[in-house]
Every structure is written in structure tokens, then in C-alpha cells.
C-alpha positions in Angstrom: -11.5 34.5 76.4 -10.0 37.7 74.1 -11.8 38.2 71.0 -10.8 41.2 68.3 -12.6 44.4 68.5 -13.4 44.0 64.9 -15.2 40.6 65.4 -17.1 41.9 69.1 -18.3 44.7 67.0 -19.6 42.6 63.9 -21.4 40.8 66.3 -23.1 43.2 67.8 -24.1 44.9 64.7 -25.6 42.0 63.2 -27.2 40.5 66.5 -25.0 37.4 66.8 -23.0 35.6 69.6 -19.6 34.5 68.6 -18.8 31.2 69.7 -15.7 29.4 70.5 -13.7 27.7 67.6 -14.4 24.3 67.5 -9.9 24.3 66.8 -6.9 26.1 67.2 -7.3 29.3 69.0 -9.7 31.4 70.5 -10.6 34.2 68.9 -13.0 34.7 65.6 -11.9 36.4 62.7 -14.6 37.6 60.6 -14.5 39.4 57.6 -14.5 43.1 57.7 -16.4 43.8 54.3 -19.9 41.7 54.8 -21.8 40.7 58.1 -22.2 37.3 59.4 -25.7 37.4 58.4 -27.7 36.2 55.3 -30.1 39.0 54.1 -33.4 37.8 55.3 -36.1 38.2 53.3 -39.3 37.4 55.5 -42.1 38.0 52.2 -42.3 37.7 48.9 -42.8 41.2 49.1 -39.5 42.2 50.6 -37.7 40.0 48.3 -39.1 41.7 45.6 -37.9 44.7 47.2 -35.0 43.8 47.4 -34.8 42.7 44.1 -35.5 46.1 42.5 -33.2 48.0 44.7 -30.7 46.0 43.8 -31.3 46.1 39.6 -32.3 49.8 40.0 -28.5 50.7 41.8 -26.7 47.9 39.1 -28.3 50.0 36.1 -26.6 53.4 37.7 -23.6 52.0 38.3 -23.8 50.9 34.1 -24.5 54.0 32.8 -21.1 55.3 35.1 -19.0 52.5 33.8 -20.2 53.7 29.4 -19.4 56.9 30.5 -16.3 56.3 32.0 -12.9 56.9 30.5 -11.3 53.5 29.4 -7.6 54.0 30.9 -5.8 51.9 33.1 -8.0 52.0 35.8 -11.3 50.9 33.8 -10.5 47.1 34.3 -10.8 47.8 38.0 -13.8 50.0 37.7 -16.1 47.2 35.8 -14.9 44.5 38.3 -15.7 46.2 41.0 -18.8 46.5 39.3 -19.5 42.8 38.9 -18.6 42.5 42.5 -21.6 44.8 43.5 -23.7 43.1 40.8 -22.8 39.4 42.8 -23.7 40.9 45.9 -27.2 42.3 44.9 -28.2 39.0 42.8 -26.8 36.0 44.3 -28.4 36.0 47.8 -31.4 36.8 46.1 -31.5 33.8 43.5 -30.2 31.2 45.9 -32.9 31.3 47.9 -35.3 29.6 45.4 -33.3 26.3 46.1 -33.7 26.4 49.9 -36.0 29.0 51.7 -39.0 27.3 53.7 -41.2 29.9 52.3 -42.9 28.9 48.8 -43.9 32.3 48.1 -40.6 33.4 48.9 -39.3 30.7 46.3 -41.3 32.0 44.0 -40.3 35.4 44.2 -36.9 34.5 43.7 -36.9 33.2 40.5 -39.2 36.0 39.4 -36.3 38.3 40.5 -33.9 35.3 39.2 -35.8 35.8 35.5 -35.0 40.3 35.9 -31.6 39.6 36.5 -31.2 37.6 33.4 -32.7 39.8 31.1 -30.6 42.5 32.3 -27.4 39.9 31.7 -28.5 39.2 28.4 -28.5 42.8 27.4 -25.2 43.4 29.5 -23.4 41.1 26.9 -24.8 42.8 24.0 -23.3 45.9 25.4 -21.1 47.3 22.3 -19.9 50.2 24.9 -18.5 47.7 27.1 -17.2 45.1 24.2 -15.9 48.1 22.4 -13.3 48.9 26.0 -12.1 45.2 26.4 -11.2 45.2 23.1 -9.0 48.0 23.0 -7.4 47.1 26.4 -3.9 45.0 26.3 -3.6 44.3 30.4 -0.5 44.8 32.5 0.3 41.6 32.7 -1.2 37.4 32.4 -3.7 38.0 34.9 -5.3 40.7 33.3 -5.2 39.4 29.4 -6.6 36.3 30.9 -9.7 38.2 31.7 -9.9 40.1 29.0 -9.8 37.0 27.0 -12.8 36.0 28.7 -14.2 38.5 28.6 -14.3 39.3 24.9 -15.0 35.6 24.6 -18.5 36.0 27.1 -19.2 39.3 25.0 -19.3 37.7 21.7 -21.0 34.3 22.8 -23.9 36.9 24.1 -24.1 38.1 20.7 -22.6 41.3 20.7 -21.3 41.2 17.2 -24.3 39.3 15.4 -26.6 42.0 12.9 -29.3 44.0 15.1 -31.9 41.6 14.2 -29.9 38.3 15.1 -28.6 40.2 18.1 -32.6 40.5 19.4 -33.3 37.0 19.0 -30.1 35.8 20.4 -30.9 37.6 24.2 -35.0 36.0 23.8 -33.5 33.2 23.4 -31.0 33.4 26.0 -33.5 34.5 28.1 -36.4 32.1 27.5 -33.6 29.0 28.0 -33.4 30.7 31.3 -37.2 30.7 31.9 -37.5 27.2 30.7 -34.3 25.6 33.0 -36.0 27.5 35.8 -39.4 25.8 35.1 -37.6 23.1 34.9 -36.0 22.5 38.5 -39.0 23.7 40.0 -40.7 20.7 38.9 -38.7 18.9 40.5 -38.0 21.0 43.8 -41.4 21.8 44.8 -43.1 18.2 43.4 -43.1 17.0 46.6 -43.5 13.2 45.6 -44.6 10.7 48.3 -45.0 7.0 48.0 -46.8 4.9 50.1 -45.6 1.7 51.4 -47.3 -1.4 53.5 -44.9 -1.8 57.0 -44.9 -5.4 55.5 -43.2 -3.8 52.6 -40.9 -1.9 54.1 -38.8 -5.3 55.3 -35.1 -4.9 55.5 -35.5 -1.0 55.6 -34.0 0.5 58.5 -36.6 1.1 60.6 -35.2 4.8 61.5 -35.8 5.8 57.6 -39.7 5.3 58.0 -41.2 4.8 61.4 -41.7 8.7 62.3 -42.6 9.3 59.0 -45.9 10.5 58.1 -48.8 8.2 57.0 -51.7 8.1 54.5 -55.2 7.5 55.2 -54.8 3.8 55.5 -51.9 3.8 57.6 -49.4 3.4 54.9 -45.6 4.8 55.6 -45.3 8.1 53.1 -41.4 8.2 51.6 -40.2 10.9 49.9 -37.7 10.9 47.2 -34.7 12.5 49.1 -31.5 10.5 49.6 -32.2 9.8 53.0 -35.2 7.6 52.9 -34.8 6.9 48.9 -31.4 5.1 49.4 -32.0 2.7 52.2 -34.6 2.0 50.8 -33.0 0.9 47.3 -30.5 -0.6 49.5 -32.1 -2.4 51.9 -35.2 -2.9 51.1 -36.4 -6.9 50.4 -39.3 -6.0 49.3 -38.5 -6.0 44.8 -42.2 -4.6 44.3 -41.7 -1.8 47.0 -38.5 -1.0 45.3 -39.9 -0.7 41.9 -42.2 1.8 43.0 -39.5 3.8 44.7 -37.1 3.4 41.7 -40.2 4.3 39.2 -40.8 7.7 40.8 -37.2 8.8 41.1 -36.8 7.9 37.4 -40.0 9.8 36.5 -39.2 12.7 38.8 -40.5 15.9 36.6 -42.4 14.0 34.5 -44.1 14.5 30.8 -44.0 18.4 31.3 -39.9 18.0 32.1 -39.8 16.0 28.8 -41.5 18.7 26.8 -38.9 21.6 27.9 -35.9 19.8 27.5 -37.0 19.5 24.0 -37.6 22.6 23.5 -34.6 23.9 25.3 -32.7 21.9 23.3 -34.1 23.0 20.3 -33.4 26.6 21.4 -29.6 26.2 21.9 -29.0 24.0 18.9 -30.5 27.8 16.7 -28.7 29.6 19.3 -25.5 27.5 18.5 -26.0 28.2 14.7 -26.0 31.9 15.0 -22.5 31.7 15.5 -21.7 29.5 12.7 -21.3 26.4 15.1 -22.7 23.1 14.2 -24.0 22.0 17.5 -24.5 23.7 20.9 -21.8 20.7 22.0 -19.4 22.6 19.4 -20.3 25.7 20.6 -19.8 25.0 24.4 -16.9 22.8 24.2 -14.7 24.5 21.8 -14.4 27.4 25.2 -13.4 24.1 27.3 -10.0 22.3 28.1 -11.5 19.7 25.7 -11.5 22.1 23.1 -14.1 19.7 20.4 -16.7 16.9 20.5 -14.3 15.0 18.7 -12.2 15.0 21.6 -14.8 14.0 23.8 -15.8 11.2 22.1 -12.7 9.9 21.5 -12.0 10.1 25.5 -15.5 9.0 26.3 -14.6 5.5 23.7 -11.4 5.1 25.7 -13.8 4.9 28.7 -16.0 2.5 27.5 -13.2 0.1 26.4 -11.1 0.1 29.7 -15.0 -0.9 31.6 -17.6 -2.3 29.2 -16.4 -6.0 29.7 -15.9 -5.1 33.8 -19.7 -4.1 33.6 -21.1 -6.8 31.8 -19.5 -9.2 34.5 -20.5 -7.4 37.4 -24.0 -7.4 36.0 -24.0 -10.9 35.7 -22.4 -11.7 38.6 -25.3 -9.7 40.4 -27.9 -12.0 38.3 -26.5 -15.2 40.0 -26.5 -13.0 43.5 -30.5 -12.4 42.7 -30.7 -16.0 41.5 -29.5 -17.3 44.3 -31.4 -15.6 46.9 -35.0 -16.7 45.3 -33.6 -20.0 45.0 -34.5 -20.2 41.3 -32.0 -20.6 38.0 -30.0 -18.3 36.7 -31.4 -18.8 33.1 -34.9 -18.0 34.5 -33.8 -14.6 36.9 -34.4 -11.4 34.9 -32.2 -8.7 36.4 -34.2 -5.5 36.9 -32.6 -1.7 37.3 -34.3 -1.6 40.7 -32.5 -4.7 41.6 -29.4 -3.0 41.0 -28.5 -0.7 44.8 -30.1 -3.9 46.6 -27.9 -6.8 45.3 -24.9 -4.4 45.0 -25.6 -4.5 49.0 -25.7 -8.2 49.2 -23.0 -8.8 47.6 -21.1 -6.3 49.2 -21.9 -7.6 52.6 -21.6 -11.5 51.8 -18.1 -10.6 50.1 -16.5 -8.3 52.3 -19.4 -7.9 55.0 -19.4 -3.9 53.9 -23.1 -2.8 55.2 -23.1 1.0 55.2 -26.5 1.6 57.3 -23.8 0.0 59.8 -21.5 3.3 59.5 -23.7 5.5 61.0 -23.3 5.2 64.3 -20.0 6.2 63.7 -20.5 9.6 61.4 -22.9 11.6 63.4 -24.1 14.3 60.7 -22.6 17.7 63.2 -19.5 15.5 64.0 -19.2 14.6 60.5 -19.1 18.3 59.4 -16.7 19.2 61.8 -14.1 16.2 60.8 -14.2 16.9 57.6 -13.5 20.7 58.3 -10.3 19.8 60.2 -9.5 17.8 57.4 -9.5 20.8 55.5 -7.5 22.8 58.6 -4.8 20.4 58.7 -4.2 19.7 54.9 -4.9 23.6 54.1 -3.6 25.8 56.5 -6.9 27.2 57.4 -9.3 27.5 60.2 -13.1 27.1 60.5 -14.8 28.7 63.6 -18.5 28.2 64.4 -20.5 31.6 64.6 -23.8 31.4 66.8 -26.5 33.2 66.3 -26.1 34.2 62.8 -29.0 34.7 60.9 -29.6 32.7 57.5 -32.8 31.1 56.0 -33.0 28.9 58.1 -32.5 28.0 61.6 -30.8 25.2 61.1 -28.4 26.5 58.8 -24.7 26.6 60.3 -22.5 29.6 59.2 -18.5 29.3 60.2 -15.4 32.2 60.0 -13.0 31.2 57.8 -9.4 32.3 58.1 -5.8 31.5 57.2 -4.4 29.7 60.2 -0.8 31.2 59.6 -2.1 35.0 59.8 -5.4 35.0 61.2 -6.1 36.8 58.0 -10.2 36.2 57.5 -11.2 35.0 54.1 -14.9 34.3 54.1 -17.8 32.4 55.3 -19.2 29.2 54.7 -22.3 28.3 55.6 -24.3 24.6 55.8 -27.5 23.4 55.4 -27.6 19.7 56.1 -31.0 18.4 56.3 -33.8 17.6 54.1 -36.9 19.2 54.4 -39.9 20.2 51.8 -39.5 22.5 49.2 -35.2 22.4 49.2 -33.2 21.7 47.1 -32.8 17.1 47.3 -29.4 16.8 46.1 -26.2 18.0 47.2 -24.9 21.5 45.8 -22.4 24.7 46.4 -23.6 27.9 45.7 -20.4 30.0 45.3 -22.5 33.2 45.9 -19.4 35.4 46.7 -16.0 35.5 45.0 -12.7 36.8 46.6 -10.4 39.7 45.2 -7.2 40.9 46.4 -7.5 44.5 44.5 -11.0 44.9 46.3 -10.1 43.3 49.5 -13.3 41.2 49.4 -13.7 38.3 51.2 -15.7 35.0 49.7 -19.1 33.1 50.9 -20.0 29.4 50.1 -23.5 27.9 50.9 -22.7 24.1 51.0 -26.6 22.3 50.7 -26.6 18.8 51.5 -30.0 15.9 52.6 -28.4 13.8 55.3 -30.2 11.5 57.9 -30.3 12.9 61.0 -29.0 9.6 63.0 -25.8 9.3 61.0 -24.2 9.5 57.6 -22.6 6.1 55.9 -19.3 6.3 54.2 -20.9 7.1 50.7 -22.5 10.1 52.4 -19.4 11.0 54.3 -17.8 10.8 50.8 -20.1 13.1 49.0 -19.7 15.8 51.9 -15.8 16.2 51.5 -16.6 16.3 48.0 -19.5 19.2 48.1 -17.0 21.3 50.5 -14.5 20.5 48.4 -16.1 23.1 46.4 -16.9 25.4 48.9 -12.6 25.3 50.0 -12.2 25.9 46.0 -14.5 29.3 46.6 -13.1 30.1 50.3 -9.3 29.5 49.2 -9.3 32.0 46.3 -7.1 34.4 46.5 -7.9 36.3 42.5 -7.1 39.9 41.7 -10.4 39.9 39.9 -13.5 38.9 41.2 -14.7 37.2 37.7 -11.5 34.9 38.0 -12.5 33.9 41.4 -13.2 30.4 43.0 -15.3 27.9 40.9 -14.9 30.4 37.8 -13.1 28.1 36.5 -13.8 26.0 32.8 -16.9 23.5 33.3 -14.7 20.1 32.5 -12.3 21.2 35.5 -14.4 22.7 38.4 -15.3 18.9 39.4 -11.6 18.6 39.9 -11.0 20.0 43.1 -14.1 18.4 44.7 -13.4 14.7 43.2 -9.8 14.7 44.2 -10.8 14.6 48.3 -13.1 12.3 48.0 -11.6 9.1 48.7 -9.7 10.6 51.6 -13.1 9.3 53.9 -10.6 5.9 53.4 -7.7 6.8 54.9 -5.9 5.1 58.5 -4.2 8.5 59.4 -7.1 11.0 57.9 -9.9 9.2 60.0 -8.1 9.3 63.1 -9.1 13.1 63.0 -12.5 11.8 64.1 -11.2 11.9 67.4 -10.4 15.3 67.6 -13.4 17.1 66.8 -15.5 14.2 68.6 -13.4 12.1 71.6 -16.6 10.7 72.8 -17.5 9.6 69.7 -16.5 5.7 68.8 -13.7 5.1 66.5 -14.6 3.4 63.6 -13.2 0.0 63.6 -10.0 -0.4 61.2 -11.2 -3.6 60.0 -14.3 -2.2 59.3 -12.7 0.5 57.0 -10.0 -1.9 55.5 -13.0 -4.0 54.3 -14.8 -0.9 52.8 -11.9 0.2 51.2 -11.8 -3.3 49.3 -15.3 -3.2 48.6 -15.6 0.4 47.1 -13.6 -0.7 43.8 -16.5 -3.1 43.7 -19.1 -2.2 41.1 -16.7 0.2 39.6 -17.7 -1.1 35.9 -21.4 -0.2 36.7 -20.4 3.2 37.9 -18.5 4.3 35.2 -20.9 2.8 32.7 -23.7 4.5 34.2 -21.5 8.3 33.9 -20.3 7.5 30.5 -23.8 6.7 29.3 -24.9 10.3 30.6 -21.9 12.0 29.5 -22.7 10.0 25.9 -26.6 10.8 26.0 -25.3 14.7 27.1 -23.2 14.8 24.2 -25.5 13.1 21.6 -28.5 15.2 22.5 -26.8 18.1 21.8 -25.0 16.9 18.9 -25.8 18.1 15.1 -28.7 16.6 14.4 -31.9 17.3 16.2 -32.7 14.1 18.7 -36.2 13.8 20.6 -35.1 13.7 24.5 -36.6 11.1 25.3 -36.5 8.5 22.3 -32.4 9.0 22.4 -32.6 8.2 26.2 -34.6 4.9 25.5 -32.1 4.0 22.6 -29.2 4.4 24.6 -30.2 3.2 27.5 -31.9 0.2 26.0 -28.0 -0.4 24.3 -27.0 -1.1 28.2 -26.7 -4.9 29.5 -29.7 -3.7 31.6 -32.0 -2.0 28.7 -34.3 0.5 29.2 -37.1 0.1 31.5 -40.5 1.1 29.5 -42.9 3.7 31.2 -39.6 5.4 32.5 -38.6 8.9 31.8 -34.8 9.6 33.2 -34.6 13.0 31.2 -37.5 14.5 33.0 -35.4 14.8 36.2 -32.3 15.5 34.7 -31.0 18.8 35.6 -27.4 19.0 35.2 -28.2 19.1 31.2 -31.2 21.2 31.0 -29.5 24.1 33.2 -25.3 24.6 33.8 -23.9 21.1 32.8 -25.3 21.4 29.1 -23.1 19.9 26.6 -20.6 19.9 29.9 -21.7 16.7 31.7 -19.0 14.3 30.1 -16.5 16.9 32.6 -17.6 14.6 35.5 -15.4 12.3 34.0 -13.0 15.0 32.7 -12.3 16.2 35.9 -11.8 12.7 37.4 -8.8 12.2 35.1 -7.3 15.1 36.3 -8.1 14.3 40.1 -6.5 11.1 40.0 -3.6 12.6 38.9 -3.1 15.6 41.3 -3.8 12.8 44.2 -0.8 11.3 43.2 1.0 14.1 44.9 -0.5 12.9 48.2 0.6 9.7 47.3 1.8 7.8 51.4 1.1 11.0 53.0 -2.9 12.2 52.5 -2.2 15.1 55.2 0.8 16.5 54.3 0.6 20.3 55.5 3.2 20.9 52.6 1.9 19.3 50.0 -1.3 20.8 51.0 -0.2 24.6 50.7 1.6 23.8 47.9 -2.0 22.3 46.3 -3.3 25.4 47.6 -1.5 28.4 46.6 -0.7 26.6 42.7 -4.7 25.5 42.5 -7.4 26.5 44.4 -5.8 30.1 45.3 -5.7 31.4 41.3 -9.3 30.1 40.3 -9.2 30.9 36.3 -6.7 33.1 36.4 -4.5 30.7 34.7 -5.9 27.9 32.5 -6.0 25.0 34.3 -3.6 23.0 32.5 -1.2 25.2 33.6 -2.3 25.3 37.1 -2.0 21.6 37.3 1.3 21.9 36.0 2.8 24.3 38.2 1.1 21.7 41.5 2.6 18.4 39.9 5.7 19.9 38.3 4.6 18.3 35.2 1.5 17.9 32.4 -1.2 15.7 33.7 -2.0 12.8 32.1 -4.7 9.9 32.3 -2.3 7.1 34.0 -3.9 7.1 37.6 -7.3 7.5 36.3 -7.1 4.4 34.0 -5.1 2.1 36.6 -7.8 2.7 39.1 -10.7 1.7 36.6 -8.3 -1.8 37.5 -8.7 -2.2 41.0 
């Protein structure tokens, strides 16, 4: 087998093997700017190391840019800059989500909390502010990023009085600090809960009979989606499940509840230094939404096309629950922990949809690899394996990617698909390297995901193409500029991309790619898929209730007037058909708004508008190679270099609109 100089000699450098593609041809094109290997950082102390090698070469590389002239070439100079300033931070700060080393964890953020103090002063840099002001940019791409850029300075707090300009960075730092604190709670709680076997009926017995055991023999269960979900789905046991549910729902706890209140005090004073009303005004007037106003008028559109939808489903599940005990309707109380179990039931009785009975069909590897030549056929890429490459740990998976056309390499993706202690227990992309053409730098993607081991069900198979959906958005960039790159993009569009795949798992002709990557593997039965394609649509007014009321609480929390955390929670959740559950504190372990998704959550929804709309290019034809490059090169290729109205535009050949997103709430 032939393989490129260029890729035998990365190898060898970096101690790896190069395996064969697992498609297309034979040889592995890597990129020529970075390794195949994750920096490993075996101690605390080398991380820290690290850590102030890297902030000690950024601050040289500063005092060069001030210095420097500000002609034509200075745009260049302080993105390459930023590009060196990626490379020395991001690897470090992502490993606080996923290294099996506390200590190592630990370090991280420590080196995560350096690296924002120097960001906060970098925005407050009037040397810098003063340059992109007086520069004009050759052309759209450039006065886009200006445009940004002048906007990111001033939001820092480059133009507020000396004294307002010192309080701005503490604060911007400590609501750092206090998101950080924050996760961690979460990440490193480490919550079991113990369960009887008798209580663990109707659980597959996969999920819990390895697992570890207390004292007096009970079955421990962690909160990860791969023994928290069959559980809630399966489980027959309504106490057992209340216990589950309770501990999800009070994930972080009282300490959780007493930092989101304070960083949302923080961010409302940090809002009013720039003469905005709210933090929600201040985030969102940067945003395709533009306003609150605007949000809340989309978000009451919502709730009228699905509040009478939920209230029947909810009902409908009462007479499921009623049924079952063999006891009147009038007399069944329907409780939230009844909710995933009952959906089940019904699910299976009307359309015999089990999905613990899909996993014998979507081993987790094989799974990967499908939805990879998804992404190969639709995209007009390649994805090649790369043994031996070193990352954080073992199990971690890293792959070439490169344009199938050229054999041009654009990047690396790597995967981490298992659950363990101390990682991150939902699913993410970490975008920790952007592309540029003027650099000729390549990108990296770190897709994290908890999967069982034996087999992923649809849902899961879902939520994959939609996590690598983001790690294509970061792969497939093809910016000038490194700050346009990938996921750069405004916060009510970067769901976009993702959301649009996902309901490709439902596709006749994009399943039959199973067989490709796996021919030993069984087919999943067409009537089995017809029937789960009928039975996704099912619960759809529960769904979208349940993401409007976050998007709402989000939005309200953040709003004008100062709100307790969690009194709001239990007043709008207690407005639901299924009230609020006393004892229960949701906040706590609510991380999208306490960290990145502040003020931004209600772009779940956003972004699903404009997904259903750009789908309806694929419309007959979900693997259409044209279509695909078209999506591409107009989308995913020009990250924020364009806004991403226009972007859609240029894909559709029109505006978007809300049509396909409001017809589907139907089905």
C-alpha cells in the first residue's frame, strides 16, 4: 500500500501507525502544520508548564503586535496572532472536561482562569481598539471582521471611564471563575444511586448487572445517559425512577443555585455599564434576533402552534398510566418521572417503537463510522482512521480529514465515545482549532459523547450526527481569518448546522450506508424504521414545550428585573400541565445558561427554524453529492464571514423563513 512521504514522515515523528482508510483510497493525508498527536500532559505539573510557556510566548507576541505598524498587513499580523494564542490555550482548557486525571482537571481550569484574565485585559487593549478602528478592509471579508472586532472590543469595556473599565474585566473574570465552579460540580460530583435488583425490573439488564455494588449488594447507577435513560425508560419500578429522576434534577445542588444567582446578578451590572437594560438586551442585540422583543414574540408563536398538542399528549399519557395500574383516570396523578416511561409504552403499544431494541443494530464503532460516510458521501470528504495517535485517552479515536476531490488535508477530528468518571456526561464539540486559507492552517474537532458500549438506539444515533454535525461545521471551514472560522458563528445559528442532519438517522437510502462501513452487521429492518419514523413526531408537544419553557426561563432570568434562580424556575415550571415538583432544583445543573448559552438558549429553537428550512433543499434526495457541496461551500465553508442570513440565502436561493419549522410541529 503507497502512502505520501509527508504522511510516513508525520508518523514517525509523532510515534504513530497510519492505518488504512476505513473508504475510498489508500493513502492518509494529514495535515502538514500540526501532528496527529494531542499534547499530553502526564501531571498537573506539566500542564502547568505548559500553561505558562504558552501565556509567557502570547504576551511577547502582544507587545510585537502594539508596536507594530498598523498598514495593510496588520490584519494578518493580529490573526495570526490569535491563531498562536488558540493553539497554546485550547488543548490546555479542554482537558478539564475529559482527562482521567483529577489533578490534571484541576490544573486546567487553573490555567483555564490565567487565560481569562489575560482576555479580559486583551479587550481593554486601547492600542489594539485604537488599529481596528482606523482600518477600512479590502474587501467584505475583512470589514466583517473588523466589525466584530470593534464590536468584542467595546463589549470588553474598552471605551468605559478607567474606573468602570477595572470593574468591567473583575467582573468578567469572576463570571468566568463562577461558570467554572460551576460545571465542576457537576462533572466531578460523581453521583451514584443505589437500587434493589427487584427494583431494577424492566431495566435492561446490560445497563446494571456489571455495575458496581454498595455494601448491601445494591446495583450503584450513575447519572450518565447510558444507565440514566433506560432506566427512565424502562424501568417499572415508579419509586426507583423517582429516585433516578430526583438526582438528575438536583445535579449540582444548593451550591449550583447560589452561583447562578450571583452570576446572574454579575451580568445584569455588567449589562448596565453599557447602558443596556438586561444582559438578554445586551447579548441579543449582537444576534440574528437582534432584541428580547423579538424573542418573545417568536417564543409566543411557539407556544401557540404546541400548547394545546402538549396538554393532550399529557393527558393521553395519564390514561396510559391509568390503565396500566388498573385504577381511574380521575384518581392517577401523572408525575414528571412518569414522563420517559409512559412515552415508552405508548410508543411501543402504538407503533411497537422500543429503542433498547435498536441496539443490536448500531454498534457504537460501526455507528461512528456510518455516520462518517454519511458525511463522505453528502460532503465530498474523507475520514481515515489514524492508529496509534496519542490523545488523553486511550480510547479516544483521532481520524485525517481531507477533501475527497483533491486529497487536500483539512484537519483532524477526534472521538471520545464512552462514559467514564470525571468526563464530561453530556454530548459536546470542542472546536479547539479553526481553519485559515491566508495561514494555511488546518482545523481540529474533539467530538465527546456517553454511549453504551453494546449499542446505540436511534435517539443516540441521532444525537451523534448531530454532535459531528458540529465537528463537519469546524472541519469544513475554509475562512481567510482564523476568528471567522468554523462554529464562530452568532449563538442563535451555530445549532443550525448540527440540527439540520439530524433526522437523516430516518432515511431508506441514508441507512443503507450501514452496510458499507459494516457488511456483517444486520440491516435494520425497514418496517422497523418506518414505524420509528411515525412514532418520533409522537410527543412532539412535550418536546417543544419542555425547550420553550427553558428558552422562556433563559430569557426571563436574565430579563430587567432581578429574579431569584430558583423561585422563577418553580413559577414557571409550576405554570406547566405537569407543575413543579417540590424539593427539586433544575437550575442547579443547568449549564448552558450559567456558562456560553446565557441569554442564548431560546437559539435551540432559533436554529431549528432555520434547519428546517435549509433541509428543504434535500427535500427526495437526502444524499445528493450536489446539493451537498453546494450546502458546503455557501454554509459550513465561510463560518461568520458572512452573516448567516445571507449565507442561508446564497444555499436556498432565497430568505429563510419559518414554513417547514411550523408544519412539522403538525405531524
Amino acid at each position: 500500500m503507497q502512502r505520501s512521504i509527508t504522511a510516513l514522515l508525520l508518523a514517525l515523528a509523532s510515534g504513530a501507525t497510519l492505518a488504512a482508510p476505513t473508504t475510498g483510497a489508500a493513502r492518509i493525508a494529514t495535515p502538514r502544520d500540526i501532528g496527529v498527536d494531542f499534547p499530553q500532559y502526564a501531571s498537573a505539573q506539566a500542564l502547568k508548564a505548559a500553561c505558562d510557556q504558552g501565556l509567557a510566548a502570547t504576551r511577547r507576541d502582544l507587545a510585537r503586535i502594539e508596536k507594530r505598524p498598523v498598514d495593510k498587513g496588520w490584519l494578518a499580523a493580529y490573526d495570526a496572532f490569535t491563531a498562536a494564542i488558540e493553539d497554546r490555550a485550547n488543548p490546555i482548557t479542554f482537558v478539564s472536561a475529559v482527562h482521567p486525571d483529577k489533578s490534571v482537571r484541576e490544573a486546567s481550569e487553573a490555567c483555564e482562569l490565567r487565560w481569562n484574565d489575560f482576555f479580559s485585559s486583551l479587550g481593554q487593549n486601547e492600542k489594539l481598539y485604537r488599529a481596528v478602528k482606523s482600518l477600512t478592509g479590502a474587501d467584505e471579508t475583512d470589514r466583517q471582521l473588523l466589525k466584530k472586532m470593534r464590536e468584542d472590543f467595546e463589549d470588553a469595556g474598552v471605551g468605559l471611564p478607567p474606573d468602570q473599565r477595572a470593574r468591567a474585566k473583575a467582573l468578567n473574570d469572576k463570571i468566568a471563575e463562577l461558570g467554572q465552579t460551576f460545571d465542576r460540580h457537576i462533572r466531578d460530583a460523581n453521583i451514584k444511586v443505589a437500587f434493589t435488583e427487584a427494583e431494577l425490573a424492566g431495566v435492561p439488564e446490560g445497563v446494571w448487572k456489571k455495575a458496581p455494588r454498595d455494601a448491601e449488594g445494591r446495583v450503584l447507577l450513575g447519572l450518565s445517559y447510558p444507565e440514566y435513560l433506560p432506566l427512565m425508560q424502562n424501568g417499572d419500578n415508579a419509586a426507583a425512577r423517582e429516585r433516578m429522576w430526583r438526582a438528575k434534577q438536583n445535579e449540582g445542588g444548593e451550591a449550583n443555585l447560589k452561583l447562578l444567582d450571583e452570576i446572574v446578578k454579575l451580568r445584569k451590572e455588567y449589562a448596565g455599564m453599557f447602558g443596556a437594560g438586561s444582559w438578554a438586551e445586551f447579548q441579543i442585540r449582537r444576534r440574528m434576533a437582534e432584541s428580547p422583543q423579538r424573542v418573545q414574540a417568536f417564543l409566543a408563536d411557539v407556544k401557540g402552534a404546541v400548547e394545546a398538542r402538549e396538554r393532550r399528549e399529557v393527558d393521553e399519557l395519564r390514561r396510559a398510566k391509568a390503565e396500566h395500574l388498573g385504577q381511574p383516570v380521575e384518581a392517577t396523578r401523572f408525575e414528571r418521572w412518569d414522563l420517559s416511561y409512559y412515552t415508552e409504552r405508548v410508543r411501543k403499544a402504538r407503533f411497537a417503537v422500543d429503542q433498547e431494541a435498536f441496539r443490536p443494530y448500531f454498534p457504537p464503532q460501526e455507528s461512528l463510522q456510518f455516520t462518517l460516510r454519511l458525511i463522505e458521501k453528502l460532503m465530498g470528504v474523507r475520514y481515515q482512521r489514524v492508529e496509534g495517535a496519542k490523545a488523553w485517552h486511550p480510547e479516544v479515536q483521532t481520524y485525517a480529514v481531507s477533501d475527497a476531490a483533491s486529497g487536500k488535508p483539512l484537519g483532524l477530528l477526534r472521538v471520545d465515545l464512552y462514559p467514564r468518571e470525571g468526563k464530561y456526561n453530556h454530548a459536546a464539540v470542542w472546536p479547539v482549532r479553526g481553519a485559515s486559507t491566508q495561514l494555511k492552517r488546518s482545523t481540529q474537532a474533539h467530538l465527546v459523547v456517553n454511549f453504551d458500549r453494546k449499542g446505540l438506539t436511534l435517539d443516540e444515533l441521532e444525537t451523534l450526527l448531530h454532535e459531528l454535525g458540529h465537528a463537519v461545521h469546524t472541519n469544513l471551514s475554509a475562512t481567510r481569518w482564523v476568528q471567522q472560522a468554523g462554529t464562530s458563528v452568532q449563538r442563535d445559528f451555530v445549532e443550525a448546522p448540527s440540527q439540520m442532519l439530524e433526522d437523516w438517522v430516518f432515511e431508506p437510502e441514508v441507512l443503507k450506508l450501514f452496510t458499507e462501513v459494516c457488511p456483517s452487521c444486520q440491516p435494520l429492518p425497514e418496517a422497523m424504521r418506518a414505524k420509528a419514523d411515525t412514532a418520533r413526531h409522537y410527543g412532539k408537544g412535550v418536546q417543544i414545550s419542555r425547550q420553550h419553557l427553558y428558552a422562556g426561563y433563559d430569557l426571563s432570568l436574565y430579563g430587567p428585573e432581578p429574579r431569584d434562580a430558583m423561585a422563577l424556575w418553580s413559577q414557571m415550571e409550576g405554570a406547566t400541565p405537569l407543575g413543579h415538583v417540590k424539593g427539586t432544583m433544575f437550575p442547579a445543573g443547568f449549564s448552558h445558561i450559567a456558562t456560553g448559552y446565557s441569554a442564548g438558549y431560546y437559539g435551540y429553537l432559533w436554529s431549528l427554524v432555520v434547519a428546517e428550512d435549509m433541509r428543504t433543499a434535500f427535500a427526495g434526495h437526502r444524499l445528493d453529492p450536489a446539493v451537498g457541496q453546494r450546502y458546503r461551500s455557501s454554509v459550513l465553508a465561510n463560518g461568520s464571514a458572512r452573516p448567516p442570513q445571507q449565507l442561508v440565502r446564497e444555499f436556498l436561493g432565497r430568505d429563510f423563513n419559518a414554513n417547514a419549522f411550523f408544519e412539522d410541529l403538525k405531524k
